[in-house]
C-alpha positions, 0 to 999 in steps of 0.5 A: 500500500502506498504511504500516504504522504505520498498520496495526492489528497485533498487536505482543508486548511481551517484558519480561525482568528480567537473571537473577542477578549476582554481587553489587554490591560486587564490581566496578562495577555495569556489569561485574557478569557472571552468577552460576552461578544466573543463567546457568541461569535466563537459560537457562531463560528461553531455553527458555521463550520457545522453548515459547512460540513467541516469536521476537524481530525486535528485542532491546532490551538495556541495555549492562550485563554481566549484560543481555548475558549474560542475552540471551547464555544464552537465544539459546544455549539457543534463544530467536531474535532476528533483531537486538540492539540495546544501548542505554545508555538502559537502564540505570537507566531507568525507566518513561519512559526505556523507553517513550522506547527502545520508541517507537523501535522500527520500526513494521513489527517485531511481537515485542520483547523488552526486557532490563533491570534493576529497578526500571525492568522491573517498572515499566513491566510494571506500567503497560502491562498492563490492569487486570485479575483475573489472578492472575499480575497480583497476583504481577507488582505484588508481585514481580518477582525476577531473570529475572522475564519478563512477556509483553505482547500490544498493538495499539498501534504502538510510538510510541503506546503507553502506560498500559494500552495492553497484554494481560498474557499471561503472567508467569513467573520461569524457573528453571533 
């Protein structure tokens, strides 16, 4: 049987901006949990990965407060992942420390979903999706709020993947 990182399947990237924290000056920045906003949106962030059918093998989680409790409100609002890892790479990663994280991804897993911070989630959006006319490509490299998620299809393995390797499928910002 072939290895299947040898395979040439269809792998989703799921990129998930934290939804919103209680503001910054009120304790130190890893322990910032939710705010009442963000708890609706990181929810409705559940339900839209629910309606579209996307069902995580693997959550790639920052450590922090808010990345826990968003993944928290959408798993109770029905978004499935089959595992959860928390990886302190995560915070305050940019573009090359997330690619270092997804590289590490076992090659037979098909859907990720990343939950992050900004800047690094908007980022790394933006350098694997295809140049492209989307109109949701504009709204992605202009602006990418809290519980911004951004859907990636690739045939790339995790390992290799890099610039451009990536189909932007959808960019949403789900409000609760």
């Amino acid at each position: 049987m072939a290895d299947p990182s040898d395979l040439l399947i269809d792998r989703t990237l799921v990129l998930l901006r934290h939804a919103k924290a209680v503001p910054p000056e009120s304790m130190p920045d890893l322990e910032r949990p939710l705010a009442d906003r963000g708890r609706a949106d990181a929810a409705a962030a559940g339900r839209y990965l629910v309606a579209q059918g996307i069902e995580a093998e693997l959550v790639l989680c920052s450590p922090s407060i808010r990345t826990r409790e968003t993944w928290q409100y959408a798993a109770e609002a029905g978004a499935v992942a089959t595992d959860v890892w928390y990886d302190r790479r995560i915070y305050s990663a940019g573009t090359e420390e997330l690619l270092q994280v997804i590289y590490d991804v076992p090659a037979e897993v098909r859907t990720v979903v990343v939950v992050g911070h900004a800047p690094g989630i908007p980022w790394l959006a933006d350098e694997l999706a295809l140049d492209g006319t989307s109109p949701n490509r504009v709204e992605l490299t202009q602006k990418y709020p809290t519980s911004g998620l951004t859907v990636l299809h690739t045939t790339s393995r995790w390992a290799d993947l890099g610039a451009d390797d990536a189909d932007l499928v959808d960019y949403v910002i789900p409000r609760g």
